[in-house]
C-alpha positions as a LaTeX table, in Angstrom:
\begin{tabular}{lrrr}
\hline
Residue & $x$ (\AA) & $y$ (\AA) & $z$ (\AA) \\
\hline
Unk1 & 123.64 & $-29.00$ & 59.08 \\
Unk2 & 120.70 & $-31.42$ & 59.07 \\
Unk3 & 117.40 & $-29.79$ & 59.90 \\
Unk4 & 114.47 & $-31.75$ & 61.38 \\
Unk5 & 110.96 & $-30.38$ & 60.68 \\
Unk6 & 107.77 & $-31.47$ & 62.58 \\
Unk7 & 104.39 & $-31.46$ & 61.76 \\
Unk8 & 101.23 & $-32.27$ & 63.84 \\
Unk9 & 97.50 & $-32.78$ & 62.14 \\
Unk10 & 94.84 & $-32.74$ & 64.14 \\
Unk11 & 91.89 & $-34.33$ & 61.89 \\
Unk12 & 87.79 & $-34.06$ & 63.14 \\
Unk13 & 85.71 & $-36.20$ & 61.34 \\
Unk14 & 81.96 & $-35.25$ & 61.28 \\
Unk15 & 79.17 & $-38.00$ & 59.80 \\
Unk16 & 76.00 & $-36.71$ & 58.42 \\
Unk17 & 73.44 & $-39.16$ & 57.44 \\
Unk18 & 69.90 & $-38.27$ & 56.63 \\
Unk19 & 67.74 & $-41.53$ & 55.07 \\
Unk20 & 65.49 & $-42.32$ & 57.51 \\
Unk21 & 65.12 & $-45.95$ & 55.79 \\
Unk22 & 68.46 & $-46.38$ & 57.60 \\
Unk23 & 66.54 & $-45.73$ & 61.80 \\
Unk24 & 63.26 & $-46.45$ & 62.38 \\
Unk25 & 60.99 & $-47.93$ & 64.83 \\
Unk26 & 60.23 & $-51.60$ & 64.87 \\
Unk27 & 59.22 & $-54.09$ & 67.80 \\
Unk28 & 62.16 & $-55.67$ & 69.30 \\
Unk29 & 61.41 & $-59.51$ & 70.08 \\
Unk30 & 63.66 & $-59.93$ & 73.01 \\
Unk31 & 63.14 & $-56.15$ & 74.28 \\
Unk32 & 59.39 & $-57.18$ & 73.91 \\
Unk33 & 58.48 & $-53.67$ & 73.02 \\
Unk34 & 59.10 & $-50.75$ & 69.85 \\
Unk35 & 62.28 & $-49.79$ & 69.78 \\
Unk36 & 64.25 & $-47.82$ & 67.67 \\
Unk37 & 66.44 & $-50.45$ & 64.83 \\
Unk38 & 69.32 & $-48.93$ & 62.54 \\
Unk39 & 71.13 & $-50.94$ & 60.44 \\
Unk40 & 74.42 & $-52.44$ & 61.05 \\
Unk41 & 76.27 & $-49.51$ & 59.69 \\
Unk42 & 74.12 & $-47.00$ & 61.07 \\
Unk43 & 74.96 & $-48.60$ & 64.37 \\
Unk44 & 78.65 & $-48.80$ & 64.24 \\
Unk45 & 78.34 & $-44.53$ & 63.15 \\
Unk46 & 76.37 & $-44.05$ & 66.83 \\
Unk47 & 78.84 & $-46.37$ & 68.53 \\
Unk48 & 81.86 & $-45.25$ & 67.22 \\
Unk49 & 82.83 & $-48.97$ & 66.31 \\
Unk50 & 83.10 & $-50.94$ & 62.99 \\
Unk51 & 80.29 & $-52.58$ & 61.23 \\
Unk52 & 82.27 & $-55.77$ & 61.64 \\
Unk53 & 82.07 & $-55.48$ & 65.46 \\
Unk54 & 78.80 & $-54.82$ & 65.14 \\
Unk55 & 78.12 & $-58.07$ & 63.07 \\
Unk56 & 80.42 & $-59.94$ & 65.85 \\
Unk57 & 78.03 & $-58.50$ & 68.98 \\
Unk58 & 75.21 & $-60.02$ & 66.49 \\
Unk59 & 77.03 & $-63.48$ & 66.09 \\
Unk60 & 77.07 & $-63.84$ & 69.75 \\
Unk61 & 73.62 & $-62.48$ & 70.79 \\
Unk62 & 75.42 & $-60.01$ & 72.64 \\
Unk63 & 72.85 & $-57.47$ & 71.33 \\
Unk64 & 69.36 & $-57.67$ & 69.91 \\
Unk65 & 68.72 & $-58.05$ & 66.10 \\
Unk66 & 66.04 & $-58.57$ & 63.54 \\
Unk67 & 66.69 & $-60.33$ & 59.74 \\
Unk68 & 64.38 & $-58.80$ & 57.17 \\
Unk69 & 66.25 & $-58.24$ & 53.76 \\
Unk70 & 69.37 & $-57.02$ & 56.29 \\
Unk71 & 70.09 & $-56.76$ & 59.72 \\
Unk72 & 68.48 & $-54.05$ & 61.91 \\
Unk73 & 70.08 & $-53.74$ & 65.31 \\
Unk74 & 67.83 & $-52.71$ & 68.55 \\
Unk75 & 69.78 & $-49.27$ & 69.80 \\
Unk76 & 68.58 & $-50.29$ & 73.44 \\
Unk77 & 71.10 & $-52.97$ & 73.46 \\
Unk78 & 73.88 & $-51.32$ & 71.87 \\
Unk79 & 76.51 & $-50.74$ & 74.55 \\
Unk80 & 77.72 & $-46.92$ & 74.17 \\
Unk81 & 75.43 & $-45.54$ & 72.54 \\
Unk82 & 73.24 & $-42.89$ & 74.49 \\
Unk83 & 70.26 & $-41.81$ & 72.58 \\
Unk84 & 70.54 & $-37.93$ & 72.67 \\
Unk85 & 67.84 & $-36.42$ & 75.19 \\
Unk86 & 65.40 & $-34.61$ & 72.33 \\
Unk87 & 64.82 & $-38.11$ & 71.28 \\
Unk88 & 64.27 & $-40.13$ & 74.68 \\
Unk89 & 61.21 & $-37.75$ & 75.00 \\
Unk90 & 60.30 & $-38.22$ & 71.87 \\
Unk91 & 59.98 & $-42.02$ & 71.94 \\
\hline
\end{tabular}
């Protein structure tokens, strides 16, 4: 007699990031206004994508970007993401 034993795991994954060196306001050149920047893996946490789609949206101009010593993306233009609504009145 050949027994057959299931088993189902049901995994939540919670990211916690705290250096504010990593979000920040900055003027967006093609927004023409401040806006809030993160960096590229920052970004793909709020989006729930990779950092490598993140750098592909940037290859294309499909969202906005700045080049200092890395690449800070504009959250206005990153499709997904909803800034929650403490920080809309914040900003």
């Amino acid at each position: 007699m050949t027994q057959k034993t299931e088993f189902e795991i049901e995994v939540n994954e919670t990211v916690a990031y705290s250096s504010r060196s990593d979000r920040f306001e900055s003027f967006c050149p093609v927004c023409k206004c401040m806006s809030e920047m993160a960096t590229v893996q920052i970004a793909a946490v709020l989006t729930q994508k990779t950092e490598r789609d993140i750098y592909r949206m940037v290859e294309v101009d499909a969202i906005h970007f700045i080049e200092t010593d890395r690449v800070l993306v504009c959250l206005n233009s990153l499709p997904g993401y909803q800034r929650p609504a403490t920080q809309q009145e914040e900003i």
